[in-house]
ROBA-492963 format. One record per residue (C-alpha): x, y, z. Coordinates in steps of 0.02 Angstrom, whole numbers, padded with zeros to 5 digits, always signed. Each point is the difference from the previous one (the first is absolute). Layout:
<recs>
XYZ
...
</recs>
This chain:
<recs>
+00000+00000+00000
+00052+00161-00048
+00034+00146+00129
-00148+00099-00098
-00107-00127-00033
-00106-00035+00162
-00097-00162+00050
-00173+00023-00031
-00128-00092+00122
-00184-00015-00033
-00110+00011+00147
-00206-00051-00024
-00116+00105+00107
-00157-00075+00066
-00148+00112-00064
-00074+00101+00122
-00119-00066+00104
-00160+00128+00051
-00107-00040+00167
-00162-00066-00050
-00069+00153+00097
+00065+00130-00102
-00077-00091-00170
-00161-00034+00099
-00016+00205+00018
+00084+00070-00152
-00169+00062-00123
-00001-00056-00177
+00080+00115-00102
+00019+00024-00185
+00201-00064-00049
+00069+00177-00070
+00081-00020-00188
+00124+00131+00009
-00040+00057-00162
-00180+00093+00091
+00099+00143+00053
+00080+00030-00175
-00191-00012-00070
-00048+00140+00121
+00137+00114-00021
-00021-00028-00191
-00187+00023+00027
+00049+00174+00076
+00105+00043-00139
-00134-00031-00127
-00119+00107+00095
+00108+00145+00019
+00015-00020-00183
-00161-00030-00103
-00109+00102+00031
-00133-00123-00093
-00077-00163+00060
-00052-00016+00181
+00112-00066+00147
-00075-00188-00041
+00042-00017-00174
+00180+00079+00031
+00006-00134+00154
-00050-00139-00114
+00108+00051-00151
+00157-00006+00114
-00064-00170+00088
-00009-00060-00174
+00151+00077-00071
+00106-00079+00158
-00124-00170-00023
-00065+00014+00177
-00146-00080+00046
-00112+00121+00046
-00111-00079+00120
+00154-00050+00122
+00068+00178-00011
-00154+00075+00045
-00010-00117+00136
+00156+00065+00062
-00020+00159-00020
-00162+00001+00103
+00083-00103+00167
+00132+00155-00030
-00149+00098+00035
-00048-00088+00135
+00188+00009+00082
+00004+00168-00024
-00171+00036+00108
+00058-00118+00135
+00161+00104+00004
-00142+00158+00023
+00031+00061-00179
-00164+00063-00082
-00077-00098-00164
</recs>
């Protein structure tokens, strides 16, 4: 072995094991594709842009543009809403 080269050693981690209590109370929520956030920023954009076509259209030109199925992202978006007025934000 070389004075550069160093040994390499492979250690396997045992996944992570939750309580059953914490999965018992954690609500069912909506997996996030990461890609949501893009669609509302781009969403924004749009908006700020056109000035024809109403906010839905624009929103479901840009879901389909990014090939997002709308009726997840809309279920996101709405338990967003509901974090945000359990956090006291206003809808």
């Amino acid at each position: 072995m070389n004075r550069r080269q160093r040994a390499k050693t492979v250690i396997e981690l045992e996944p992570r094991r939750t309580p059953s209590t914490e999965t018992a109370q954690a609500p069912a929520a909506i997996e996030p594709d990461p890609l949501y956030g893009v669609a509302l920023l781009k969403t924004a954009l749009e908006l700020k842009r056109r000035q024809d076509g109403s906010p839905e259209e624009i929103l479901r030109d840009v879901l389909a543009r990014m090939r997002l199925p709308e009726d997840e992202f809309r279920a996101w978006l709405s338990q967003q809403g509901e974090l945000l007025s359990l956090m006291g934000g206003e809808r």
